[in-house]
C-alpha positions in Angstrom: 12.0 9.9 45.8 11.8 6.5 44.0 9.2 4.4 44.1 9.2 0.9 43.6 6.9 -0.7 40.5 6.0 -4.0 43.0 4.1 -1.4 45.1 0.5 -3.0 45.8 -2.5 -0.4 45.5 -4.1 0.6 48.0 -7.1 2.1 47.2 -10.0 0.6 46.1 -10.8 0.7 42.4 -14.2 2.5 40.9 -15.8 0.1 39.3 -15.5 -3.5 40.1 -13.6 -5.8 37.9 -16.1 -8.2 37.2 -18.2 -5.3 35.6 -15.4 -4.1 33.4 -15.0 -7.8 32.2 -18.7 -7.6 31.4 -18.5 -4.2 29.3 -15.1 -5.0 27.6 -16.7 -8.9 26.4 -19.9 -7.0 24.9 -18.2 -4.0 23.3 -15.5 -6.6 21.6 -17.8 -9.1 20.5 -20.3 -6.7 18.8 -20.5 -6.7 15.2 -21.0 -3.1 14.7 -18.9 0.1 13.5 -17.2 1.6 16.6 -18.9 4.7 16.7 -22.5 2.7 17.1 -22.0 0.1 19.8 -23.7 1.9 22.9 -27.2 2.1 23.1 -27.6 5.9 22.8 -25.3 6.1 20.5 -27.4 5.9 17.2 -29.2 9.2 18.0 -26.3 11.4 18.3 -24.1 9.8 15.9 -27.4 9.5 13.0 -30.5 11.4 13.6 -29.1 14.7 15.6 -27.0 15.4 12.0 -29.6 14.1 10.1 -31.9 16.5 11.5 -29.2 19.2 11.3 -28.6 18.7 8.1 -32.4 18.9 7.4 -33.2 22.2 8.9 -30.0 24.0 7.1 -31.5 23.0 4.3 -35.0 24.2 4.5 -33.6 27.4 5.4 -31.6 27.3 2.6 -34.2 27.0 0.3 -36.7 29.6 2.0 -33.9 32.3 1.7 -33.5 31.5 -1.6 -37.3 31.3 -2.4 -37.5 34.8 0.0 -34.8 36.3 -2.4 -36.3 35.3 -5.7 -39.9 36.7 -5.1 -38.7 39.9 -3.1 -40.3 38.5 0.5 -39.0 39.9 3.6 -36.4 42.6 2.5 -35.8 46.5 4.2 -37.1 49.0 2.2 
């Protein structure tokens, strides 16, 4: 079957247009790096791998403090 391209849509859309307007106008005029425009977005993007980064360390430094004095090893 072809189908013509000048075929009108028939179903509503999801969102209204006059809402995507609104999103697209605030996410282009932002002055911020991509990856930090929404309003959640600092936490996951910053201070989820900061805090990451954080614990692997500390627990990278207790097994190494735990290996040097003997702590916590099987007989």
């Amino acid at each position: 079957m072809w189908f013509s391209a000048q075929k009108k849509m028939t179903e509503p859309p999801f969102v209204p247009r006059e809402y995507v307007l609104k999103k697209q106008q605030f996410y282009q005029n932002i002055r911020k790096h991509t990856y930090l425009k929404g309003p959640y977005d600092k936490i996951t993007s910053v201070a989820i791998p900061i805090t990451l980064a954080v614990t692997a360390l500390s627990m990278i430094g207790r097994g190494i403090y735990n290996m040097s004095h003997g702590i916590g090893k099987k007989e």
